[in-house]
N, C-alpha and C positions, 0 to 999 in steps of 0.2 A: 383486483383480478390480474396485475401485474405479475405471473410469472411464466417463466418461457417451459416452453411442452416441447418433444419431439411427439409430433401428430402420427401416431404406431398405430390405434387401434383403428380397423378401415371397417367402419360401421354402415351398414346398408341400410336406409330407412325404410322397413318395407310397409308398401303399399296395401297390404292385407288388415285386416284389425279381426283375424278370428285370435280365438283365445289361444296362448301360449306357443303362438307361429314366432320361429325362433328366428332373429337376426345373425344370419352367421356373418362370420371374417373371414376377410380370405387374404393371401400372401402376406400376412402377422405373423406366423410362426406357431399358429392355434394353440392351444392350452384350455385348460376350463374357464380360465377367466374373462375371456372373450363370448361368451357364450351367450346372450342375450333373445329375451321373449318375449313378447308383444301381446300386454294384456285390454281385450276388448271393451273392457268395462271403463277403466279406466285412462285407455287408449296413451300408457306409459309403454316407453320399449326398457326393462328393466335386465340386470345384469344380473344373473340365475343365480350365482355365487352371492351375491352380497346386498342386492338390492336396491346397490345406486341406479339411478336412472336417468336416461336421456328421456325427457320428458316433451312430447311432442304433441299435450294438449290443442287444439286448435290448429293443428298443423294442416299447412298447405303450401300449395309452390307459389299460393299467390305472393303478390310486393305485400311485402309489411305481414308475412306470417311469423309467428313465435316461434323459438326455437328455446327452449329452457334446458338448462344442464344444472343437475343438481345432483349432488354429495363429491361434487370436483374438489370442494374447497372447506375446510371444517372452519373458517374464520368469514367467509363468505355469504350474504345472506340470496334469497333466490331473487328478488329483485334486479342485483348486479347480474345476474344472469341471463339476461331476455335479450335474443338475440333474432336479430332479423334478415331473413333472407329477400336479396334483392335479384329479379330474375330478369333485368334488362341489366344490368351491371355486374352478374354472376358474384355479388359480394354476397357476406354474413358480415354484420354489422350489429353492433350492441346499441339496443334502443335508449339504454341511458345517456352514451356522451358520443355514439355517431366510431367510435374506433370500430378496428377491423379486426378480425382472427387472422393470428400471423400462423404463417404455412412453410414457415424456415425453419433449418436444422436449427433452432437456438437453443433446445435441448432441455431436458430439466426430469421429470420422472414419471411415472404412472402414479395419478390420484393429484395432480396439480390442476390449474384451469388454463382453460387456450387463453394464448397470451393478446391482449390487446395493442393497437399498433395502431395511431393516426392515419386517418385513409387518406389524407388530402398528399399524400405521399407518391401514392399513385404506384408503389411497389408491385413488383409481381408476385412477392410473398404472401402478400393479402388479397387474392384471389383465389376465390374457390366457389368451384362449377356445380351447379347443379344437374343431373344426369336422371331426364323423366323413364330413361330405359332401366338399370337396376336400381333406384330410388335411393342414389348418394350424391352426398357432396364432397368434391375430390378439391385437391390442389391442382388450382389449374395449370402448373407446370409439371406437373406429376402424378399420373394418376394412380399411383401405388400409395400415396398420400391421402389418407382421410381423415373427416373430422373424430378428433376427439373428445369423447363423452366422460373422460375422465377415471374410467375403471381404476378403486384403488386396489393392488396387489400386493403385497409382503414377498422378500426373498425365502427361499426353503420353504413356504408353505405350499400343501398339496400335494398328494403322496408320492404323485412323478420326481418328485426331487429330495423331501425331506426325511428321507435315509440315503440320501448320498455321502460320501466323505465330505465335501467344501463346506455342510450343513450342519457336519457333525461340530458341536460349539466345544466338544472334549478334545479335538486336534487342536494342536497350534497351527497357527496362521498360516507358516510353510507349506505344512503337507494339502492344507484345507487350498488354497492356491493354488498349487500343483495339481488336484484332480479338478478344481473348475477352469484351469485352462486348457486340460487336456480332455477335455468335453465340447471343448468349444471346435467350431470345423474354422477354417480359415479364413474366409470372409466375415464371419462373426470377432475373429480378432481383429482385421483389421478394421472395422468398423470400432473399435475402442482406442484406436490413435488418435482419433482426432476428439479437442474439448468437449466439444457435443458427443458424447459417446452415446451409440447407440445398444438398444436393450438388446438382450437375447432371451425371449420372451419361454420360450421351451426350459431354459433351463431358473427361470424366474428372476434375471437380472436386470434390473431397470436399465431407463438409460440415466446417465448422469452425463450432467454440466458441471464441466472440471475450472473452470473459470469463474470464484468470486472474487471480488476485491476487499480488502482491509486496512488498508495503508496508514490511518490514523482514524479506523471507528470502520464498520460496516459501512460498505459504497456500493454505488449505480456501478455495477456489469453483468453480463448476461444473468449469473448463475445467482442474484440478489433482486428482489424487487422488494419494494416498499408498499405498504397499502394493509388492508384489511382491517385485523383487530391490533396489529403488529403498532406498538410506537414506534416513529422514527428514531434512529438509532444514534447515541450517543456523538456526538462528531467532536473529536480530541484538535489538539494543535496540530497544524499540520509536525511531519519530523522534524525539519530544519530548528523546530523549538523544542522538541522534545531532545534532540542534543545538545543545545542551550543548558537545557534543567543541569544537568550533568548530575541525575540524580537515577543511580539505576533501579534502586526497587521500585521506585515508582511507576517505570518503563513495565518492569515486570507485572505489578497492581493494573496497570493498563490493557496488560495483553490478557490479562485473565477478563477481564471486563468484556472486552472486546468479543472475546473466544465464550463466555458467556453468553452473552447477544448473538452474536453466529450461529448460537445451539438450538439458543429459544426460537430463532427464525426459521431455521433447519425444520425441528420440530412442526413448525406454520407449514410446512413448505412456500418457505419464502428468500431462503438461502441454501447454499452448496456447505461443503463444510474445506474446501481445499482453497485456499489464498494464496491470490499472486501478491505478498508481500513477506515482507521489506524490503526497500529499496536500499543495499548499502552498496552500491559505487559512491566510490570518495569522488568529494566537491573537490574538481580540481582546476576547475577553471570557472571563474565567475561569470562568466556570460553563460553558461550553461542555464536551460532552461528548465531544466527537470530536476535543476541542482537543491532547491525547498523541498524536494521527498525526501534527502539524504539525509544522518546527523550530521554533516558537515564534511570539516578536510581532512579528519587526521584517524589513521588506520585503529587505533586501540578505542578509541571513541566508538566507530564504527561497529568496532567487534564487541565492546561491551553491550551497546543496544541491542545487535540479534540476538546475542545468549539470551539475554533479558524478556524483550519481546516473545521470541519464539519458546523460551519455559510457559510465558504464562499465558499463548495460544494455543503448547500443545499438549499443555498439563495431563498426566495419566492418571487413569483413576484406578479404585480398587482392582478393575478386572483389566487393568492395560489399554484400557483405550483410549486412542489418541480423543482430546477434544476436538481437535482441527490441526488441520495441516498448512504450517507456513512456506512459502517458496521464496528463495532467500534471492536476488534479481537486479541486477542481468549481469552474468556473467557470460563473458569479463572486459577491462576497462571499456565499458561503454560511460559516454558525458559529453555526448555531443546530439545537436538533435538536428541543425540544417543550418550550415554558416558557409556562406561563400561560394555557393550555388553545390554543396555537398550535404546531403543530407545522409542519416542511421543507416539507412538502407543501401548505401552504398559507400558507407565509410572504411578504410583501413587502419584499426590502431595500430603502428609500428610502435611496437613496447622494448623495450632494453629486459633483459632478465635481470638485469637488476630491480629496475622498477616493477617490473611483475612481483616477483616476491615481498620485496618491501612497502610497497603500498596498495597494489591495485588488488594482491588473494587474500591479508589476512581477514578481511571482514568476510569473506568466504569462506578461508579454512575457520573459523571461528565459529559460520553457522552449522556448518557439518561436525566439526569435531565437539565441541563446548555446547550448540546450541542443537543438535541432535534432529535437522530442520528431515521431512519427510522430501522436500522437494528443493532445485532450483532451478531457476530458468535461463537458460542460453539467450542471447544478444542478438541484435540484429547488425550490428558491425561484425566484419572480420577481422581478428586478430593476426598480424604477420601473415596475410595472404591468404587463412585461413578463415572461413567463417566459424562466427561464434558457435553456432547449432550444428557442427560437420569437424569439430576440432579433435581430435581425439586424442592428442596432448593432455588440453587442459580439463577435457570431461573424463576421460578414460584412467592414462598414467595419472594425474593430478587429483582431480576428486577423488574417481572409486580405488586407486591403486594405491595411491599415497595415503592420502586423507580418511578411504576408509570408508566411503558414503555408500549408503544403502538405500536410499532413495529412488526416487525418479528425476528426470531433468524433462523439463518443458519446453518450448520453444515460446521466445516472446510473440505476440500474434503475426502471423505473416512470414515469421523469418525463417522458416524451413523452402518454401515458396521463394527465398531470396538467394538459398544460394546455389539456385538455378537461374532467377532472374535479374537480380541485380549484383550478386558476385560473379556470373559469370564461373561459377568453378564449376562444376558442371555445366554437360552440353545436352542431357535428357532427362526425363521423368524418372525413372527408372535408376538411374544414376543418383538424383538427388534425392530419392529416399532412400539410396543406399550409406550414402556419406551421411544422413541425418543421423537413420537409426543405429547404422555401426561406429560413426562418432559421438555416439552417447548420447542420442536424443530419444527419450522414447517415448513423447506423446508433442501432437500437433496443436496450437494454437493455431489451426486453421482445417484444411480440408485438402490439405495436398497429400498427406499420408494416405487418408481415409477413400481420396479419389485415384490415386497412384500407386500404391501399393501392389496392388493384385499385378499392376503392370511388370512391376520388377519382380514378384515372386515366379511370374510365368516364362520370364526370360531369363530366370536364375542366378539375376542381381544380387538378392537375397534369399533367404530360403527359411522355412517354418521357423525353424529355431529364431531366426533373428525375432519374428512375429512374437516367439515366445517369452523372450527374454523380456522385452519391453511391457506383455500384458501382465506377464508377471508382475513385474515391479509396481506396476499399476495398482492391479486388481490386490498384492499385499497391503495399498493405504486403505481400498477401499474396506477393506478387512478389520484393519486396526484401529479405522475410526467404526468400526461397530456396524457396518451397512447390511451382512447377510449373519446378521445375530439379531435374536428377539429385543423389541424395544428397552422391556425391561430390565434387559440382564445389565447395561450400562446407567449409570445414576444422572446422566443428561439427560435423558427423555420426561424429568420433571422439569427443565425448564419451559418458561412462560412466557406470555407480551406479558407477564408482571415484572418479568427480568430481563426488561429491555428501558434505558433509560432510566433507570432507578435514582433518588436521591443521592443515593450514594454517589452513582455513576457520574449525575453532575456537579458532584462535589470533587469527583474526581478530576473534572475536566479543566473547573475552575484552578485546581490548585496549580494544574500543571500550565496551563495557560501563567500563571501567577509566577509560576518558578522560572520560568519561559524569559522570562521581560528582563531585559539587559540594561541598565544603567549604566549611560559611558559619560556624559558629562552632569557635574551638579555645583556651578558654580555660584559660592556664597551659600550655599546650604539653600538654593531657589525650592527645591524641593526637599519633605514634603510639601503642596501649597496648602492654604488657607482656607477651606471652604466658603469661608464668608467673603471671599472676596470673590466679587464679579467677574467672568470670565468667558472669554470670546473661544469656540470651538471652528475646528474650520478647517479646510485644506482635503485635497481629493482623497482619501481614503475613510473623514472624518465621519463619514454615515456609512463606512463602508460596513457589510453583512455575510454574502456570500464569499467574498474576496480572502475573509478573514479566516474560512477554511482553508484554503490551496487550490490545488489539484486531487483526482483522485478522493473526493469526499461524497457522501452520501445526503440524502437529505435531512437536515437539521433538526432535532425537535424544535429548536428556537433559535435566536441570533441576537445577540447584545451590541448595537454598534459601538463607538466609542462616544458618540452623542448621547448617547441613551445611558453610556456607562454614567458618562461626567455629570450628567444631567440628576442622576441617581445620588449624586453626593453636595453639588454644590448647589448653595441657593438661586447662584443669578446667571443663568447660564443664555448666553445669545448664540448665534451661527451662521456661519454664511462660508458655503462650500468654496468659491474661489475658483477652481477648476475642476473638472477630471483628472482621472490619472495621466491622459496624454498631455492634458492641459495646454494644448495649442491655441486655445480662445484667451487671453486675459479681461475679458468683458466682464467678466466676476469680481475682480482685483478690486474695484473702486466701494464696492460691496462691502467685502471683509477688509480692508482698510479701514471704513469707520466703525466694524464692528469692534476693532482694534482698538482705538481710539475711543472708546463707550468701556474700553474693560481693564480693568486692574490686574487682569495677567490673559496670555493669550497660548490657547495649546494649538500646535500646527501641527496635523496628520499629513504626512506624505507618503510618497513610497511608491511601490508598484501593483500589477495586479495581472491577471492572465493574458491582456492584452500584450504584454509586457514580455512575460517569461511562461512558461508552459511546455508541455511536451508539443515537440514538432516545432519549437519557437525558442530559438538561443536570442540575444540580444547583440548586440553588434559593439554599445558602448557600457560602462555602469557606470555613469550619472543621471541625477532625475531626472526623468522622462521631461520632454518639450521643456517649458516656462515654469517649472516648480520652485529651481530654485529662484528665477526673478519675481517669483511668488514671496518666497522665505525672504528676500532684500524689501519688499514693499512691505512686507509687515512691519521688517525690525526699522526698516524708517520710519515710519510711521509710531510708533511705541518705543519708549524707553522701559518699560514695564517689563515684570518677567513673562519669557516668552520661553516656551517648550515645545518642543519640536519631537513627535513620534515617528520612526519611520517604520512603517508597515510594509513590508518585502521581502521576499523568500531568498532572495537570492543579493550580496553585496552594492550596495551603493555608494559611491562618492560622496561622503556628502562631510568635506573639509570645509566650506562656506557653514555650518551650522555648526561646524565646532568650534569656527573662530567665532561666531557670532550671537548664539541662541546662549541663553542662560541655561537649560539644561536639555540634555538629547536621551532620549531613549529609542533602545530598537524592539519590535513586538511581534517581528516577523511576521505570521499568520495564525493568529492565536486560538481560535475556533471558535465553537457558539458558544463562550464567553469572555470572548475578548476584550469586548468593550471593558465590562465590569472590572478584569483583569486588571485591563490600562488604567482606570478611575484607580483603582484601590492602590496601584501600586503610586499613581501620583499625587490623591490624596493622604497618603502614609498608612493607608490599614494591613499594606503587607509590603514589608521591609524589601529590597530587590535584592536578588540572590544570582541572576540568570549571568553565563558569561558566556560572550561571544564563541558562535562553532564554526567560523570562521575568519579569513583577514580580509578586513575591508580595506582595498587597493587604492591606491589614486586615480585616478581615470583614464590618465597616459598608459597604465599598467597594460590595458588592450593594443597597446600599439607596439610595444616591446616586447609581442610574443606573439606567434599564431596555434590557432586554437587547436590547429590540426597539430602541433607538436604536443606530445603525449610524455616526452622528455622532462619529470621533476627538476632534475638539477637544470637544465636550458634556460639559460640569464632572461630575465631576473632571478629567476629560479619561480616554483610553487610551492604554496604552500605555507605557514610559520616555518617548516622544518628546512625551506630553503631558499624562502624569499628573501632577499639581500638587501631591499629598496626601503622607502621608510612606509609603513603601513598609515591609513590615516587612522585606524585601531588595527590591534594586532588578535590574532586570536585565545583567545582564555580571558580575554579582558574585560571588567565586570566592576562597579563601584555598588557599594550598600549604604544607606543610611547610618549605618555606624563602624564602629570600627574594631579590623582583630589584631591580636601580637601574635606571632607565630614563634616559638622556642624549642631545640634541638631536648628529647631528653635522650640522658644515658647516653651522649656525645662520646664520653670518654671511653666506651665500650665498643664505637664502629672502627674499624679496621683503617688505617693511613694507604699498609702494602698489602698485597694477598701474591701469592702465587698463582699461577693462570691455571695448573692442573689441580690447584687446591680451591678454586673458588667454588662457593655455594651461594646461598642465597644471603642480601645482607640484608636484615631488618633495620629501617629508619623509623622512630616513633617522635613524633611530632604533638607537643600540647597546644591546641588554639584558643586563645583566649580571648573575649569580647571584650573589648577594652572601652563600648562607647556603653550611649544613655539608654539604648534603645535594642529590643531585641531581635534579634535577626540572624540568618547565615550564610553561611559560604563555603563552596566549592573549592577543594583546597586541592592541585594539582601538582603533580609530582613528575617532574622532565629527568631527562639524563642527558648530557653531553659528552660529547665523543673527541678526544686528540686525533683520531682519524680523519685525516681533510677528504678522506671520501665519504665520512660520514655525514648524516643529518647536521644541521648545525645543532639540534636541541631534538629531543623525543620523549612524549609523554608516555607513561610507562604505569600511571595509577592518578587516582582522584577516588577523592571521599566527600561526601557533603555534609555539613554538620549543623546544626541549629543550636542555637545559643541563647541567651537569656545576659543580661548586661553584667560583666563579673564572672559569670562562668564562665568554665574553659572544659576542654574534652583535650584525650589523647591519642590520636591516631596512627594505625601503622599501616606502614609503606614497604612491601616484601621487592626488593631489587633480587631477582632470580636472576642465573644465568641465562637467559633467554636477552633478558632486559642490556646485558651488556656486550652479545653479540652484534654484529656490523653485516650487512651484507654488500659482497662484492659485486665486481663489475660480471660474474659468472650465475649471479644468483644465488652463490652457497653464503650460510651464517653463518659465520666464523668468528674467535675468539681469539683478541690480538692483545697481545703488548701496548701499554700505553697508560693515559691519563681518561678517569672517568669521575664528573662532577654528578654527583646528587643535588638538582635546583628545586627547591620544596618551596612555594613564596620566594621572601626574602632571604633564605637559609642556603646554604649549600654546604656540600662535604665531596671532599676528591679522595677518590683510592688509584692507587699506581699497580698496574699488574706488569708483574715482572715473570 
């Protein structure tokens, strides 16, 4: 019964039981659907239209009366339903698990169920009064709030509306928009600024919750609940591995997956259809805590996953309709969450325009222009003075002017709210929904719009149009994903709980989990190991479950630790955890030391985990948390035996004492519900490793030689592979396999030495890779360019292919270098095409052309 309601319909329970005494509504917006009768026989108060019923059997104001609501929920049986009013406590409490009816705007649609909400919370949301004078139960912070019985209603049906123009399904979308908002009065639109939008019951618009999450699989936020008939949803690697894969159809194979599951829930009413995802701000700083949502540091990466991702969330179908809507987030250079007594909400990124263009928009311009996203979301830092949600630079001239977007922009939650309150850039209400909506924000991740609004429309801050501008753009997605068209006319409406979690799906999830896992050291061929031989598991992550999601994840059908993994393959498997992740206790140590010592090879899981890094939570140093590695030192003392070492962590670790020491390292970042399995297979050899580092892993000092608050690329050391000068303890793109490839230039004599600068086109590289070893396997095969420009990058990847192989085969791939690829941007921000030397570094390959 988990999903969130705005509580519209204000139902009177009346106190009469003659036959077909009608419950009317009042301050709803009446319509037919509201209409409800009181029949004496059966002592049901039912809905005249359709027959659901609030069923008020046995009903009295005594403690412990029944309140039963039934046809709220089509996955829901009536049992879950029984609800009880308490009248020394003014609750309504569900008799099965003691939860509360929440009485918050958390929004969701007509024909869903009142949301449940732990009482021992003590909320004022979950109070609600009973009133022996007209026979309701209100909100007891509001009494225009009443319970809801669930009434389902359809958009355009009923003849008040369904010969309007917005209903007509033969207009296009435009015109159909344009007469639904110009039907609406003004308080009705501003009541659609904020996430929670509220209905407009007269012209038959639900309300919608504009807020689900996606991030890596259907997740816990508002507009998403889990429960019913619905399986739990697929839960993928977190990003930080899905940019590892370097494998883009697969991204794409995911987002359709995902965007399927979204539909079938939708359908449930058990999800929204609009996602605050992907997260592409570049990893630019490794302490960053929210840096495990990214694909990593480097701008083309970034961009090739939202194309990816958002084709296959917002797939059209035969009659154009969006499947779901991704929101491409947070723009812009936001990557800081709270360091040095500075936290999001009151941070200033000072950006160079050079590095604004060259690294921090392209994963932007990429979701808008290439990946065609319905939405993105503004930041809660200010850029240059300006707040993210109030910028009308970078939302206005830059997105819609330049780029072309047609979407809506959102505000991350709270931060329209912020730049009032903690920018400081405004000095009143009124003001700051002025700068929100006229710098390109037009919809609220909060309740400042929705409560401020009127303020400045009346003082003439703003004025209708502005209102209109913004519900437009709105009410167009709500259009395109199909919302006031009949269910059928879209071919989603046959998804199922049959198409949620499917074999497929977690076959899906495993692979990518699989392709995920990075190989960076395997010395002496330690790995694959040996099943038969006995082996010690161990070390804080090594049971880890939930962890091995991230952030931002949903609940899991299942979870594979890596105990569980290894345990699935080898016969003699022992354990002993050793620490935590903070591992401040070494009380364990003496433990897995002789588990050490009992086994013919030993695997060590370390890493980090949300206590660690998280949103709201940067880290201060990267090296392993507390005593890990004087963990790593007592094993290998302890054993001369091979010893592997996983590190499971979203975000860069230190960890040069394991490469000098450990016989083989692997990284598995946060691999999802099947990571365990993943890790086994990939270290008992059933799946060759492919995965290469989506970022550079620093030395530890690396924190000391930079502050976080500089947003400065090139600022010594510099960031980045593209401009880190120091020595990495792995570098990014870096990736070992069980076997091994040749890489050979073809048709070498055919690429260009000179070109002329106003004659350059595009040059094609075709590269044949060949498996040269025993074993079959692949690889991610990256293609950089380097610049004579010393204000350039030192190296830029510009293409990647992935390719699978069999021992002895070879493929031949091609690398289009466009002129885009051999532009430079200056210290002004413009791309310019110079004079100079430019090397193609393919592997081991390179080729230079000279433009004169």
């Amino acid at each position: 019964m988990n999903v969130y309601t705005y509580l519209l319909l204000c139902i009177p329970l009346a106190l009469s039981y003659d036959s077909e005494t009608n419950v009317q509504v009042w301050t709803c917006d009446g319509g037919p659907r509201q209409q409800w009768m009181m029949d004496s026989q059966s002592q049901e108060i039912k809905l005249k239209s359709d027959g659901n019923c609030l069923d008020i059997t046995n009903w009295s104001k005594d403690n412990g009366a029944n309140i039963y609501i039934y046809g709220c929920h089509p996955t829901d049986k009536p049992e879950n339903q029984q609800w009880s009013y308490n009248p020394t406590t003014h609750t309504i409490t569900s008799k099965m698990d003691g939860k509360c009816v929440d009485g918050s705007d958390s929004g969701a649609y007509d024909g869903t169920n009142v949301q449940q909400w732990d009482c021992s919370a003590g909320a004022q949301n979950q109070q609600w009064i009973y009133n022996s004078t007209d026979g309701t139960f209100h909100y007891g912070m509001d009494k225009t709030k009443c319970l809801d019985a669930g009434s389902s209603v359809a958009t355009c049906q009923g003849a008040s509306v369904e010969n309007l123009p917005f209903c007509d399904t033969k207009l296009d979308v435009t015109a159909r928009v344009k007469d639904l908002v110009s039907r609406m009065n003004t308080s009705e639109k501003i009541a659609q600024l904020g996430t929670a939008a509220k209905g407009v019951a007269r012209l038959t618009v639900p309300p919608y919750q504009w807020w689900s999450e996606a991030l890596h699989g259907v997740s816990h936020s508002p507009g998403v609940s889990f429960g019913g008939q619905i399986p739990n949803a697929t839960s993928f690697p977190q990003v930080i591995n899905l940019g590892a894969t370097f494998d883009s159809p697969l991204i794409y194979q995911m987002g359709k997956v995902i965007s399927t599951e979204a539909r079938a829930m939708y359908n449930q009413g058990r999800a929204g259809l609009t996602f605050f995802a992907p997260n592409i701000n570049l990893y630019r700083d490794p302490r960053w805590g929210r840096g495990q949502e990214t694909p990593g540091e480097d701008p083309y990466v970034i961009s090739q996953y939202v194309i990816n991702f958002a084709h296959g969330m917002q797939e059209e179908n035969a009659n154009d309709f969006l499947k779901t809507v991704v929101t491409c987030k947070h723009y812009a250079a936001y990557d800081l969450e709270n360091w040095n007594g500075t936290d999001r909400h009151h941070f200033n990124a000072i950006v160079s325009d050079q590095d604004l263009v060259e690294t921090y928009l392209p994963g932007f311009e990429a979701c808008v222009r290439e990946g065609n996203a319905g939405s993105i979301m503004c930041s809660y830092n200010a850029v240059n003075g300006v707040p993210s949600c109030a910028n009308n630079f970078l939302q206005n001239t830059i997105v819609r002017e330049q780029w072309g977007f047609e979407g809506y922009i959102v505000s991350d939650c709270g931060a329209i709210s912020n730049i009032l309150s903690t920018h400081h850039y405004t000095s009143n209400n009124a003001d700051t929904v002025a700068a929100g909506l006229r710098g390109g924000c037009d919809l609220d991740c909060g309740s400042f719009y929705p409560s401020h609004a009127q303020e400045a429309i009346d003082d003439k801050t703003i004025t209708e149009a502005d209102l209109d501008l913004a519900v437009t753009r709105l009410f167009t997605y709500r259009m395109r994903l199909g919302m006031f068209d009949p269910p059928n006319d879209t071919s989603y409406h046959i998804l199922s709980p049959d198409d949620v979690n499917t074999a497929d799906s977690q076959e899906l999830a495993l692979k990518l989990a699989q392709e995920s896992i990075v190989l960076l050291q395997n010395n002496k061929s330690v790995l694959p190991l040996d099943p038969k031989l006995s082996v010690a598991v161990m070390g804080p992550n090594s049971d880890a479950t939930t962890t091995m999601q991230g952030n931002y994840h949903g609940t899991a059908p299942f979870l594979i630790s890596p105990i569980d993994g290894i345990k699935s393959m080898a016969s003699n498997v022992t354990t002993a955890k050793g620490c935590d992740v903070k591992c401040t206790d070494d009380s364990g140590f003496k433990e897995a030391v002789t588990a050490a010592q009992n086994a013919q090879a030993v695997i060590v899981v370390v890493g980090l985990d949300g206590s660690q890094e998280s949103e709201g939570h940067d880290r201060n140093d990267i090296s392993l948390p507390g005593k890990q590695e004087d963990f790593l030192m007592a094993i290998r003392s302890a054993t001369k035996n091979p010893m592997i070492v996983v590190v499971m962590a979203g975000g860069p670790v230190d960890i040069s004492w394991a490469k000098a020491n450990a016989d083989a390292v692997l990284w598995c970042g946060y691999p999802g519900q099947s990571g365990g399995k993943a890790i086994a297979q990939v270290i008992y050899g059933e799946f060759n490793p492919s995965g290469r580092l989506p970022y550079t892993i620093y030395p530890k000092d690396y924190v000391n030689q930079i502050s976080f608050f500089d947003m400065g690329m090139r600022s010594k050391p510099g960031r980045t592979y593209k401009f880190y000068t120091g020595d990495a303890v792995y570098p990014f793109g870096y990736g070992l396999s069980y076997t091994t490839f040749n890489f050979t230039w073809s048709e070498l004599e055919k690429l260009p030495k000179f070109q002329v600068l106003d004659e350059l086109s595009t040059v094609q590289y075709q590269v044949t890779v060949t498996n040269t070893g025993s074993k079959s396997g692949a690889v991610a095969v990256l293609a950089y360019m380097t610049y004579s420009d010393v204000n350039a990058p030192m190296k830029q990847l510009f293409g990647f292919q992935r390719v699978e192989l069999n021992p002895k085969e070879n493929a031949t791939l091609f690398f289009d270098a466009g002129v885009e690829t051999f532009k430079t941007v200056d210290t002004g921000g413009n791309k310019v095409l110079k004079p100079g030397s430019y090397t193609v570094k393919i592997e081991d390959l390179t080729h230079t052309i000279t433009l004169v």
